[in-house]
C-alpha positions as CSV (number, residue, x, y, z in Angstrom):
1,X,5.0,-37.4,-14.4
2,X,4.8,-34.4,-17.2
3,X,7.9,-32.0,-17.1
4,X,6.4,-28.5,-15.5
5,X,6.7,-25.6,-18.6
6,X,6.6,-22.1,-17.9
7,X,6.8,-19.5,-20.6
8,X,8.5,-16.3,-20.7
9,X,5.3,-14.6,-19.9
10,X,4.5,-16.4,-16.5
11,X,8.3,-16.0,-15.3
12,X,8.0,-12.2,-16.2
13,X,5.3,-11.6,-14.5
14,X,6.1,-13.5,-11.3
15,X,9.9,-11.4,-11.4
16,X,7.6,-8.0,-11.4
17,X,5.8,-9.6,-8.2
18,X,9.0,-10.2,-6.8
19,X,10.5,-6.8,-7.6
20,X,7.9,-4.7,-6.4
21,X,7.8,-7.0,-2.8
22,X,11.6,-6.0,-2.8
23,X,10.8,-2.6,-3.1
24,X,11.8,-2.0,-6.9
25,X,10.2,0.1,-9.4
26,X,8.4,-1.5,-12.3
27,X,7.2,1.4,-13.9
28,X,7.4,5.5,-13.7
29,X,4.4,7.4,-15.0
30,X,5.6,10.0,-17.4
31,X,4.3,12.8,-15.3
32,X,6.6,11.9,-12.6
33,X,9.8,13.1,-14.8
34,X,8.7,16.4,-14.6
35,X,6.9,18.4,-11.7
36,X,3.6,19.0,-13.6
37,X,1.0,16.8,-11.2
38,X,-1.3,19.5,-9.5
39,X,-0.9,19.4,-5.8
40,X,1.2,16.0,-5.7
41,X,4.4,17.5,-7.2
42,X,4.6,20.7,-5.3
43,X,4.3,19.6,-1.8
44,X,4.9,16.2,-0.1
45,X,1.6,14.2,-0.8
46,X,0.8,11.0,0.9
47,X,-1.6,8.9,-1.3
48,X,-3.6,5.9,0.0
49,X,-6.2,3.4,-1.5
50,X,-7.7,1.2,1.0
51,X,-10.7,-2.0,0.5
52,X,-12.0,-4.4,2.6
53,X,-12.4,-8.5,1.1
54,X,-14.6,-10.5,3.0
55,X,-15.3,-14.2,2.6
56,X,-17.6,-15.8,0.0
57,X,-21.8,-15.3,1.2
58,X,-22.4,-17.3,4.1
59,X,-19.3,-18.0,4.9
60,X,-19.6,-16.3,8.4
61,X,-16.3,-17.5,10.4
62,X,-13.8,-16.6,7.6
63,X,-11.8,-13.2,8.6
64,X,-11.7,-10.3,6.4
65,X,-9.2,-8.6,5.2
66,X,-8.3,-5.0,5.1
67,X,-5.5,-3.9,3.0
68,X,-4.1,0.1,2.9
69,X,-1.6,1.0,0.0
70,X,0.5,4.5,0.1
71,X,3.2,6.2,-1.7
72,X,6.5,6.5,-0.6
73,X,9.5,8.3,-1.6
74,X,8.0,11.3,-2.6
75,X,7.8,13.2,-5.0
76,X,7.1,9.6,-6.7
77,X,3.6,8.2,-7.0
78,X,4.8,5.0,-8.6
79,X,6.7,3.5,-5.5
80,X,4.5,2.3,-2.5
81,X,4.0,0.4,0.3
82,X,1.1,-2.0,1.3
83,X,-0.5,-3.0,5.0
84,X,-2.8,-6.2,5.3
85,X,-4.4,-7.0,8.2
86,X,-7.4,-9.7,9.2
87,X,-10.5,-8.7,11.2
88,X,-13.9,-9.8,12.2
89,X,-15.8,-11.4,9.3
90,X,-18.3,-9.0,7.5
91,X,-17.1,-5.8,8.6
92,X,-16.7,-3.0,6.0
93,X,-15.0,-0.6,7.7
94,X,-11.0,-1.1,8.6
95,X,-10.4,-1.8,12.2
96,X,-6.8,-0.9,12.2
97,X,-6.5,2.0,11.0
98,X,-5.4,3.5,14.2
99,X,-4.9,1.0,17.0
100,X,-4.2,2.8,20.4
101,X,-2.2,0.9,22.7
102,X,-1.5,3.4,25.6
103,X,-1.2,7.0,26.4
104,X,1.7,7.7,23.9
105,X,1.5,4.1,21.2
106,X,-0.6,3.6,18.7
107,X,0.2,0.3,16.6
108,X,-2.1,0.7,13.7
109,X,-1.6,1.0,9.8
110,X,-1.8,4.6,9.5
111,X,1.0,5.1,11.8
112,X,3.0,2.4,9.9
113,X,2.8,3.8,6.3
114,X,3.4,7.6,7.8
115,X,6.2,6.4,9.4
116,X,7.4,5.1,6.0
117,X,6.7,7.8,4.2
118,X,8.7,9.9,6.4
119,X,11.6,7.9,6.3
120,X,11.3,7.3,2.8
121,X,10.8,11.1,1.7
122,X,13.5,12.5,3.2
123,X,12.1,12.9,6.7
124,X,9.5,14.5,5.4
125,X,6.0,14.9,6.7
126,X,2.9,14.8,4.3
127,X,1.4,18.2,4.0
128,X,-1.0,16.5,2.1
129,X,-3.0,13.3,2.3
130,X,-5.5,11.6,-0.6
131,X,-7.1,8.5,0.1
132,X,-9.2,6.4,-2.6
């Protein structure tokens, strides 16, 4: 049996993956050392990217996957937060985004990553929200 290599390369990307899983901060856009980002510095700005992967074509009984990304600890952009969840194969638009469980619960993403942000931004609430 051959001796596994890895090169510097490899292990420094996998320590990034690790990092930003732990919550670190790989990198800091320049614009974030200074309040100069239209909108986004000024005020507490949620931002969120969300897709949908679905199974290869034909492959009907393989779950999709709907992942939603957001900021946290405004005023940084650079520092966020990630939800994944699995639904019905095929479907395009994300189930979860708001999942009502009774009168007063609801147990879906958006609730999750504005929570976060809240707790994260110094119990602050989003006065605005962009979503990619």
């Amino acid at each position: 049996m051959c001796p596994l290599r890895v090169n510097d390369q490899y292990l420094g990307n996998i320590m990034l993956k690790i990092n930003a899983k732990l919550g670190g901060l790989n990198s800091l856009l320049g614009v974030e050392s200074t309040p100069s980002l239209p909108i986004v510095s000024k005020a507490p700005t949620l931002i969120l990217g969300m897709d949908v992967s679905h199974g290869s074509p034909g492959q009907t009984d393989i779950p999709s996957i709907a992942a939603v990304v957001s900021s946290r600890q405004w005023p940084l952009i650079s520092k966020y937060r990630a939800c994944v969840r699995t639904q019905s194969a095929k479907v395009e638009m994300i189930d979860n985004l708001f999942k009502k469980v009774s009168d007063t619960e609801d147990e879906g993403i958006m609730r999750e990553l504005l929570l976060d942000f809240y707790n994260s931004s110094g119990k602050r609430k989003p006065d605005n929200i962009i979503i990619f």
